[in-house]
C-alpha positions in Angstrom: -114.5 -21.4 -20.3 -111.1 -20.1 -20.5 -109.0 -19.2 -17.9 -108.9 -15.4 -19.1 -112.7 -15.6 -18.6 -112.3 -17.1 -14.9 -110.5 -14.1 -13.4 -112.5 -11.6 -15.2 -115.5 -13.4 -13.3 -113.6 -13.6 -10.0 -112.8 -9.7 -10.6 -116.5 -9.0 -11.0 -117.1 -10.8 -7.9 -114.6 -8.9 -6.0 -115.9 -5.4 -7.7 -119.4 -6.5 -6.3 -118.1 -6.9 -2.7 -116.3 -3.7 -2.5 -119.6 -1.9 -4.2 -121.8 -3.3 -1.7 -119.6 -1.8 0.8 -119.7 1.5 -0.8 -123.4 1.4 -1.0 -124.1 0.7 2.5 -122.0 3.3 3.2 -123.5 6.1 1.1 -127.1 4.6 1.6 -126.2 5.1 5.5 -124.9 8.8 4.8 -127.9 9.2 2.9 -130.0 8.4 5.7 -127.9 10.5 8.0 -127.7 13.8 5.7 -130.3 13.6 2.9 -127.7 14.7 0.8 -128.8 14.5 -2.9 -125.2 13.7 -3.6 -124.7 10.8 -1.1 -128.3 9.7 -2.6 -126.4 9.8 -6.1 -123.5 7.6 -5.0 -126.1 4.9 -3.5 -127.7 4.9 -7.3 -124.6 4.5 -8.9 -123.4 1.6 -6.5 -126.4 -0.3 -6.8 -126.5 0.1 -11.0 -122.9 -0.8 -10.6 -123.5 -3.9 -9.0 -126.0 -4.7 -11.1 -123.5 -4.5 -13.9 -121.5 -7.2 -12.5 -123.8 -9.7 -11.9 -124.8 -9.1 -15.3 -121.5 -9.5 -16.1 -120.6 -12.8 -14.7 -123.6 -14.2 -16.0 -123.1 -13.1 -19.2 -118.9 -15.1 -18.7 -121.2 -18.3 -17.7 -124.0 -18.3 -20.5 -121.9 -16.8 -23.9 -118.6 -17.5 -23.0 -118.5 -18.9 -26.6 -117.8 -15.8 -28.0 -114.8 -15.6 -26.5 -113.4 -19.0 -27.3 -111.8 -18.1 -30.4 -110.0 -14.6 -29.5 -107.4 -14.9 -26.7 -106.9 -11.4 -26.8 -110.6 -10.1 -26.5 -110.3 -12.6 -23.2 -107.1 -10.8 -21.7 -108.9 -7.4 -22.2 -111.7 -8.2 -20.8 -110.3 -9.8 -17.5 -107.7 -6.7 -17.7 -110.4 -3.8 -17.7 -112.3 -5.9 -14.6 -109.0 -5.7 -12.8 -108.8 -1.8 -13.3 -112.4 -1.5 -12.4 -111.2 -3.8 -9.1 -108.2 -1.4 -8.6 -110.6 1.9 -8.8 -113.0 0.1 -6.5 -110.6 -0.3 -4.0 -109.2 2.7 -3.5 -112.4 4.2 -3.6 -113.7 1.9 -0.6 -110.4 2.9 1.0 -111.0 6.3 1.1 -114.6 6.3 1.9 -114.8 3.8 4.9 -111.8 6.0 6.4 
């Protein structure tokens, strides 16, 4: 696995922290207002977080495919780190 591949994996395991933070959150506010909205948000956190687990295991099990293409690596690790950056902010604001 190449080291590209590693921090895309440890930026998918970072995104799934701060989305199970969101989720609680909005699953809480959810509970609390009934908004359709906040019911929305939970939805989207819990897809999300799906999507990153299916992500790293996806880095584990084919990490073949990126072997060959250095640059395919770099891009993937750099659009987890902007996912990362968005998630952050986003926590951030909400638990404030």
């Amino acid at each position: 696995m190449g080291t590209w591949i590693l921090v895309a994996t440890a930026f998918s395991v970072v995104n799934v922290l701060f989305l199970m933070i969101l989720t609680v959150i909005w699953v809480r506010n959810y509970r609390t207002f009934g908004s359709g909205m906040t019911a929305g948000l939970a939805v989207f956190g819990s897809t999300m977080i799906l999507e990153n687990f299916v992500a790293v295991y996806f880095f584990f099990s084919s990490g073949m495919l990126y072997v060959d293409s250095p640059g395919v690596q770099q891009s993937v690790a750099t659009l987890r780190a902007l996912q990362t950056i968005a998630l952050a902010f986003l926590t951030y604001v909400t638990a404030k």
